[in-house]
Backbone as CSV, one residue per row, in Angstrom:
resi,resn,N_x,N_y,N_z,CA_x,CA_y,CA_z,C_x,C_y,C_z
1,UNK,0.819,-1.189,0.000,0.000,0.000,0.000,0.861,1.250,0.000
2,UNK,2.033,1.179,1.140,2.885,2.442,1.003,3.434,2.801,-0.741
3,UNK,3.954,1.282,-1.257,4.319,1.997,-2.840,3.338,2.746,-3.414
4,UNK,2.350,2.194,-3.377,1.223,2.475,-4.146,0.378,3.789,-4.183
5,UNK,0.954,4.785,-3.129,0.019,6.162,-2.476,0.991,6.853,-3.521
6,UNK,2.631,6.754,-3.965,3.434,7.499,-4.725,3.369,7.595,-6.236
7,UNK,2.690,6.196,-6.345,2.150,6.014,-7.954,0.485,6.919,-8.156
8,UNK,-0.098,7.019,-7.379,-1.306,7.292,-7.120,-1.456,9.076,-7.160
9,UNK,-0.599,9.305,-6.250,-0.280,10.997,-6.525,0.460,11.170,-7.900
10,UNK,1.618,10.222,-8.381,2.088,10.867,-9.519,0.811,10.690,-10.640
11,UNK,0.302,9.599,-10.395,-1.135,9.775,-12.373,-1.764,10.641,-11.139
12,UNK,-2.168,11.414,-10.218,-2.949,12.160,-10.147,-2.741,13.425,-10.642
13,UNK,-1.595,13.739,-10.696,-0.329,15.019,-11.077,-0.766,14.568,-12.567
14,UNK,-0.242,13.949,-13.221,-0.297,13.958,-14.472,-1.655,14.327,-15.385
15,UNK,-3.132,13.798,-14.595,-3.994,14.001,-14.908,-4.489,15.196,-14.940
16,UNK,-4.300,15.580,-13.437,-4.803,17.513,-13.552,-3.725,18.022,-14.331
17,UNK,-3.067,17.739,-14.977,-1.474,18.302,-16.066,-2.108,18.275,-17.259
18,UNK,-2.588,17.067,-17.613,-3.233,16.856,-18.583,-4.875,17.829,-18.847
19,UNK,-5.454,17.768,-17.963,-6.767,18.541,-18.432,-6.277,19.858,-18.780
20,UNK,-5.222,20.234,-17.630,-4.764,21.767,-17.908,-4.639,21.790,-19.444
21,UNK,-3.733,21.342,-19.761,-3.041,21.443,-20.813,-3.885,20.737,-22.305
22,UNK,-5.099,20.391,-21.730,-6.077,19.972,-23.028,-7.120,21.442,-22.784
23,UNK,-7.208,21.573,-21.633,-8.123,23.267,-21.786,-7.504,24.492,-22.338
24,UNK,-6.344,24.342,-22.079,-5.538,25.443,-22.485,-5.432,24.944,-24.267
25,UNK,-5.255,24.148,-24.725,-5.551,23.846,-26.172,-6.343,23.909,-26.587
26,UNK,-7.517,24.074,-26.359,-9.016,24.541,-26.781,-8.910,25.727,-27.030
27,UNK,-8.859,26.802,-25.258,-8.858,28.014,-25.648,-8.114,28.417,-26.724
28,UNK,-6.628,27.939,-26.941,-5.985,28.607,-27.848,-6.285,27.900,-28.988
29,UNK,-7.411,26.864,-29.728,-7.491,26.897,-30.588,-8.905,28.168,-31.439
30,UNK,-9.509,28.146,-30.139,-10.356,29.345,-30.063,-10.043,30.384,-30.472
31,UNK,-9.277,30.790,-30.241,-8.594,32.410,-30.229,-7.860,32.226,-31.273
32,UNK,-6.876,31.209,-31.699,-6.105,31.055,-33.064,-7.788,31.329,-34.002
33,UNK,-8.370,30.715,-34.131,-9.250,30.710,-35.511,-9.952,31.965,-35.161
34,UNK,-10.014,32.419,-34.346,-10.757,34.045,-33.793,-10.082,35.280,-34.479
35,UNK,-8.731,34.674,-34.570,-8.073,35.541,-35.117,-7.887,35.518,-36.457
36,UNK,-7.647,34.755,-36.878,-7.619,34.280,-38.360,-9.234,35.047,-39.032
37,UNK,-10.291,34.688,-38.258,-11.261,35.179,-39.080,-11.509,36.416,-39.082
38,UNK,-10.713,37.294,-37.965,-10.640,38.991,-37.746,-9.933,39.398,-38.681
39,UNK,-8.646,38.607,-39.362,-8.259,39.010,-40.317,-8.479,38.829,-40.947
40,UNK,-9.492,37.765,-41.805,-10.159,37.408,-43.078,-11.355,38.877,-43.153
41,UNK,-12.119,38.961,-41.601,-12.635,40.134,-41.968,-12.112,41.640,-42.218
42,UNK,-10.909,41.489,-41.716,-10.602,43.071,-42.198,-10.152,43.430,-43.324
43,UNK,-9.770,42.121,-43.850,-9.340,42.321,-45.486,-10.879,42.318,-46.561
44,UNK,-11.665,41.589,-46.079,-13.378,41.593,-46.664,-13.589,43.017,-46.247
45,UNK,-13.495,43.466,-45.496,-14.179,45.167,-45.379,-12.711,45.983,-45.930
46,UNK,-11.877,45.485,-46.478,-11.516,46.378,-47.564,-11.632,46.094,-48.432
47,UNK,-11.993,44.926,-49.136,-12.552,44.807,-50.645,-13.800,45.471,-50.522
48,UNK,-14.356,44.831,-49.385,-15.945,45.404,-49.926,-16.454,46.475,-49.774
49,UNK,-15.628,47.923,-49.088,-15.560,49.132,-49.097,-15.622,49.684,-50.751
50,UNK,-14.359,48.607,-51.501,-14.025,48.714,-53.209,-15.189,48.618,-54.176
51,UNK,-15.451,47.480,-53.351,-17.123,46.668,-53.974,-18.300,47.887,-54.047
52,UNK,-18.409,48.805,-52.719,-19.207,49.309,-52.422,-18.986,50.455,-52.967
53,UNK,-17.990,50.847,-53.009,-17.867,52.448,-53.625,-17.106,53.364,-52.476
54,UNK,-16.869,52.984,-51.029,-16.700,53.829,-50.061,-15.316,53.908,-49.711
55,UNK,-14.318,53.165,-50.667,-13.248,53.164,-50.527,-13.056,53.296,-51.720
56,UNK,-11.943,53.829,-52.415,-11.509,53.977,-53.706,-10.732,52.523,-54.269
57,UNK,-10.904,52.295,-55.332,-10.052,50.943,-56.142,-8.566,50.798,-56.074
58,UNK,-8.248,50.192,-55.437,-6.880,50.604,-55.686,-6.029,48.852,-56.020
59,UNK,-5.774,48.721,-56.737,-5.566,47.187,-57.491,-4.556,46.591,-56.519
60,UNK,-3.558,47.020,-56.347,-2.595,46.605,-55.274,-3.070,46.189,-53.957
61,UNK,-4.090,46.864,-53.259,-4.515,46.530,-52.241,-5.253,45.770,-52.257
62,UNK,-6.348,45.679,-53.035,-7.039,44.925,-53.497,-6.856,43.592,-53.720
63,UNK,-5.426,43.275,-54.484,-4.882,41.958,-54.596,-4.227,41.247,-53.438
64,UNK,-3.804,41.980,-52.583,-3.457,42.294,-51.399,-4.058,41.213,-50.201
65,UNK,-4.818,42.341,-50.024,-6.242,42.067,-49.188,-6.884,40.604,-49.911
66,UNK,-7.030,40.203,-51.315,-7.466,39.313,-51.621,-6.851,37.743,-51.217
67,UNK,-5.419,37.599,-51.856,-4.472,37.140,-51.599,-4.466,36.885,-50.132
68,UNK,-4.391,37.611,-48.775,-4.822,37.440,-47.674,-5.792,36.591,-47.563
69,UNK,-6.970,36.804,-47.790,-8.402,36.615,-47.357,-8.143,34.744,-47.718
70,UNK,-7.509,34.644,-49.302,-7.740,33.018,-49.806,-6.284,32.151,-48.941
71,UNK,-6.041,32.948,-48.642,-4.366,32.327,-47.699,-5.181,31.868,-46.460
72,UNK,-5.912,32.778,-46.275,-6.564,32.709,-44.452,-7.428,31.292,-44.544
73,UNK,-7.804,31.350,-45.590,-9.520,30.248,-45.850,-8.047,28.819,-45.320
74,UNK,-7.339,28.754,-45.666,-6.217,27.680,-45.365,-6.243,27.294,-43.986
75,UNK,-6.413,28.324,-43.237,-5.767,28.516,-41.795,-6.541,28.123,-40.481
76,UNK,-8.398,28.677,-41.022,-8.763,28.755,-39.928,-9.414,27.666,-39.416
77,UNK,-9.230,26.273,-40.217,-9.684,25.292,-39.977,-9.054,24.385,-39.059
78,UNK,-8.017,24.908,-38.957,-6.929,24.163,-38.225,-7.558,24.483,-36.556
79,UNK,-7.757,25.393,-36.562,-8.328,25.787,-35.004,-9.824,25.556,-34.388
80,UNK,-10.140,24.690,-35.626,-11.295,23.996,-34.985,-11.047,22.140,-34.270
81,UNK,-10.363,22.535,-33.389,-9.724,21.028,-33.417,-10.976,20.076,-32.304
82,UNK,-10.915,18.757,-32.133,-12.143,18.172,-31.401,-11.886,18.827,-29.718
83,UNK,-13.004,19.202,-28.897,-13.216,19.857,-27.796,-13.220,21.053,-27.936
84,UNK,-12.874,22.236,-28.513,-12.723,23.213,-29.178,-14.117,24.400,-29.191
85,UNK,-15.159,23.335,-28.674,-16.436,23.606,-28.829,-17.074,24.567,-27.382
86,UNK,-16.075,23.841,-26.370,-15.549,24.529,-24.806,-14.457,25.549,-24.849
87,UNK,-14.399,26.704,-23.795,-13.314,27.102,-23.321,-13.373,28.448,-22.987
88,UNK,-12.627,28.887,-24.282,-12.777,30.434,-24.191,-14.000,31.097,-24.740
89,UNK,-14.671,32.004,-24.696,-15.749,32.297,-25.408,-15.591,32.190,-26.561
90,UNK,-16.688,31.436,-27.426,-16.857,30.889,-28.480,-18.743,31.359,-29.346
91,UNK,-19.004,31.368,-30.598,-19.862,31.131,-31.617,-19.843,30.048,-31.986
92,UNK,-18.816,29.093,-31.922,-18.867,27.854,-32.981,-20.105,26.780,-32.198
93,UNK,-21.155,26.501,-32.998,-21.691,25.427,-32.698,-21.549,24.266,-32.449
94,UNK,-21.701,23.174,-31.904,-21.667,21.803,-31.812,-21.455,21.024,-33.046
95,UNK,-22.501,21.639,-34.174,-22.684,20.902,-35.477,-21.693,20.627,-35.865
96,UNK,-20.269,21.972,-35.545,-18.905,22.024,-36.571,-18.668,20.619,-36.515
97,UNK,-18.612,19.699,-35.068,-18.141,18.665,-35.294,-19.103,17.059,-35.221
98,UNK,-20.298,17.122,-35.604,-21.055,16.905,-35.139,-21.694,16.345,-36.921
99,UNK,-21.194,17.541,-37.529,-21.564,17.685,-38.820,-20.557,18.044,-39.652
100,UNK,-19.668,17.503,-39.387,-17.722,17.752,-39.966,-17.991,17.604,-41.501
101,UNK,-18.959,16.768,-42.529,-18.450,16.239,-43.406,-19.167,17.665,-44.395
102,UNK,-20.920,18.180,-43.435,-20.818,19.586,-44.245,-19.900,20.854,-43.839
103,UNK,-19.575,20.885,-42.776,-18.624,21.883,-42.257,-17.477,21.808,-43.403
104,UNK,-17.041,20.245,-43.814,-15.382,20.512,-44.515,-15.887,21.035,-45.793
105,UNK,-17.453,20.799,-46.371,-17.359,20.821,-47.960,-17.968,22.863,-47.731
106,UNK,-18.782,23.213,-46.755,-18.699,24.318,-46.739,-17.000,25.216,-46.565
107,UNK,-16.259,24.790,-45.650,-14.997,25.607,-45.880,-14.247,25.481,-47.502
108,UNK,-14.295,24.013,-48.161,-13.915,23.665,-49.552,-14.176,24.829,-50.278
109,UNK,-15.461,24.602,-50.551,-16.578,25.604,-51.159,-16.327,27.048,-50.976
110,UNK,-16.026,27.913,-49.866,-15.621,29.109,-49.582,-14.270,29.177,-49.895
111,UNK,-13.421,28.058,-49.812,-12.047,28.273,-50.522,-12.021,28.149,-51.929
112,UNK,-12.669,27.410,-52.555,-12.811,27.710,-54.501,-13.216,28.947,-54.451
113,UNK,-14.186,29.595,-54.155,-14.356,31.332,-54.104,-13.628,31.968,-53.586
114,UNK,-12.553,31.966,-52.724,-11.299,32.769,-52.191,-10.548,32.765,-53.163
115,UNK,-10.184,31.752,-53.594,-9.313,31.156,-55.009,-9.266,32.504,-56.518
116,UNK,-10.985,32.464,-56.329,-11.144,32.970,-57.656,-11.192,34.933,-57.175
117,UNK,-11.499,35.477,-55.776,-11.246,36.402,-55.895,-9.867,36.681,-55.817
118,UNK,-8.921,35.686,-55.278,-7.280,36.412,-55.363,-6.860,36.395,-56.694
119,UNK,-7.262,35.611,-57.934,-6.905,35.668,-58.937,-7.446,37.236,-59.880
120,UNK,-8.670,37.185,-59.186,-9.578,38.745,-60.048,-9.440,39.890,-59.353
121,UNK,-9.360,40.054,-58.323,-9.505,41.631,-57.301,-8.788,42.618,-57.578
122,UNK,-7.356,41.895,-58.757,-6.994,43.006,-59.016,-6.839,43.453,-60.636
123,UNK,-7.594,43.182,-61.118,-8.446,43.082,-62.359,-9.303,44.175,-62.505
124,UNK,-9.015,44.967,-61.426,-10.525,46.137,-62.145,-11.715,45.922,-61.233
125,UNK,-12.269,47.489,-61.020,-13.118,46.901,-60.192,-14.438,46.370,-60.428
126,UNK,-14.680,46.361,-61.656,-15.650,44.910,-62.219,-15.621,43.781,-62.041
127,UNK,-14.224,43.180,-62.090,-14.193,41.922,-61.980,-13.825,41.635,-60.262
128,UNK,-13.628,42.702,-59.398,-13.604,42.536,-57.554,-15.529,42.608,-57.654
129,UNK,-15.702,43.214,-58.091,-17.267,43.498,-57.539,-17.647,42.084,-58.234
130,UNK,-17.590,41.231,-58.999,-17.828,39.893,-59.838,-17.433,38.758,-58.689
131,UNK,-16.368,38.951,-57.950,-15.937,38.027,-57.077,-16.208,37.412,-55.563
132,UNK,-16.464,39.194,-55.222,-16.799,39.309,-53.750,-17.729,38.934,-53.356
133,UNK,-18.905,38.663,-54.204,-20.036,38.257,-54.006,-20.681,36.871,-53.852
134,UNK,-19.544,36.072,-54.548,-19.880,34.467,-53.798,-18.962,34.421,-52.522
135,UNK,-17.603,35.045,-52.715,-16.729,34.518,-51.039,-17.769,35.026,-50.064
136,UNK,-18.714,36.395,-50.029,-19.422,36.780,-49.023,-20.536,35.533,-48.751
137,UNK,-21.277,34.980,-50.086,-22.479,34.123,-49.905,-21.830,32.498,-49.383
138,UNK,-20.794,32.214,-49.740,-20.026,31.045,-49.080,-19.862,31.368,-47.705
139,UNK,-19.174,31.973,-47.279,-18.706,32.727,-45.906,-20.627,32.573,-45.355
140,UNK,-21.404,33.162,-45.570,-22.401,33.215,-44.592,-23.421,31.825,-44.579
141,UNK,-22.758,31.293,-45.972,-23.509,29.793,-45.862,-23.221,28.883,-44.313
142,UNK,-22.068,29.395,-44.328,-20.973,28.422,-43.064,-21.432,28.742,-41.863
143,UNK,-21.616,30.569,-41.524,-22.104,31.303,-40.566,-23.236,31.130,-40.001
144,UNK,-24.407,30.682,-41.207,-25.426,30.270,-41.009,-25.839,29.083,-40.010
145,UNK,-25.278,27.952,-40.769,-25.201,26.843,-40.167,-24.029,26.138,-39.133
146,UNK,-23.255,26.941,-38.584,-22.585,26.872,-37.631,-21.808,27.798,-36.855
147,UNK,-22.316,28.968,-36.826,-22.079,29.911,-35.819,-23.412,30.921,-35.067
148,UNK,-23.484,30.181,-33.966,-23.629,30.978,-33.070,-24.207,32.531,-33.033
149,UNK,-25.393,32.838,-32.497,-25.420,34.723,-32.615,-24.453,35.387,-31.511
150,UNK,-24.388,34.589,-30.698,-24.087,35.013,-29.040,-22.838,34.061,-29.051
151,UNK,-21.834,34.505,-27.861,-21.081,34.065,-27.316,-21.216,32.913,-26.157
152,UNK,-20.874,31.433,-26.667,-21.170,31.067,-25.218,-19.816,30.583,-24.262
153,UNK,-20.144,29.726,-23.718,-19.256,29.662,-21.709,-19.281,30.519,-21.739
């Protein structure tokens, strides 16, 4: 019994080590894809300032900002990892994983339209205003069906 109280505290150590360190991987996968999509949006509200008229065209930025936006569509999937659904304050629904196989073909799907605005955005602003308009309707397809209005934990 005496060996046995030293094995008993060490997996007890290891275990509260372990949750730590699986909560703390949540949150930060939270906040990694939180961020990723703050920057997918700030580059979308400068195209679509272009789109809109309230920012002037400017092709460089434009390609820019585009180029960004289809780099990001890469990124933010990674930070949806399993448990992910807990932690830090979150939008992501249950479904993300729950319903992984439309979640992956919706991110697919928003990445063929990222694709095609980094290739056009800086094309004139006919062909940005031609582009922006499915990455926005992809993007809210996803939003729709798996995010959240409110923040929850």
């Amino acid at each position: 019994m005496k060996q046995a109280a030293p094995i008993i505290a060490a997996l007890a150590v290891v275990g509260a080590f372990s949750t730590a360190v699986y909560a703390q991987t949540a949150d930060r996968a939270i906040k990694y894809r939180q961020g990723v999509m703050s920057a997918q949006g700030w580059h979308m509200g400068v195209l679509g300032g272009m789109a809109k008229g309230t920012r002037p065209y400017d092709k460089d930025a434009a390609q820019r900002s585009a180029m960004f936006v289809d780099q990001l569509m890469l990124m933010h999937n990674e930070g949806f990892i399993p448990g992910s659904d807990k932690g830090a304050p979150t939008k992501a629904k249950s479904e993300i994983w729950s319903q992984k196989a439309k979640f992956d073909k919706n991110a697919a799907d928003a990445k063929v339209e990222t694709a095609k605005l980094a290739a056009s955005a800086g094309n004139g602003l006919d062909a940005l205003r031609a582009a922006i308009g499915p990455v926005g309707r992809a993007c809210q397809n996803c939003h729709d069906d798996f995010q959240a209005k409110d923040y929850s934990n």
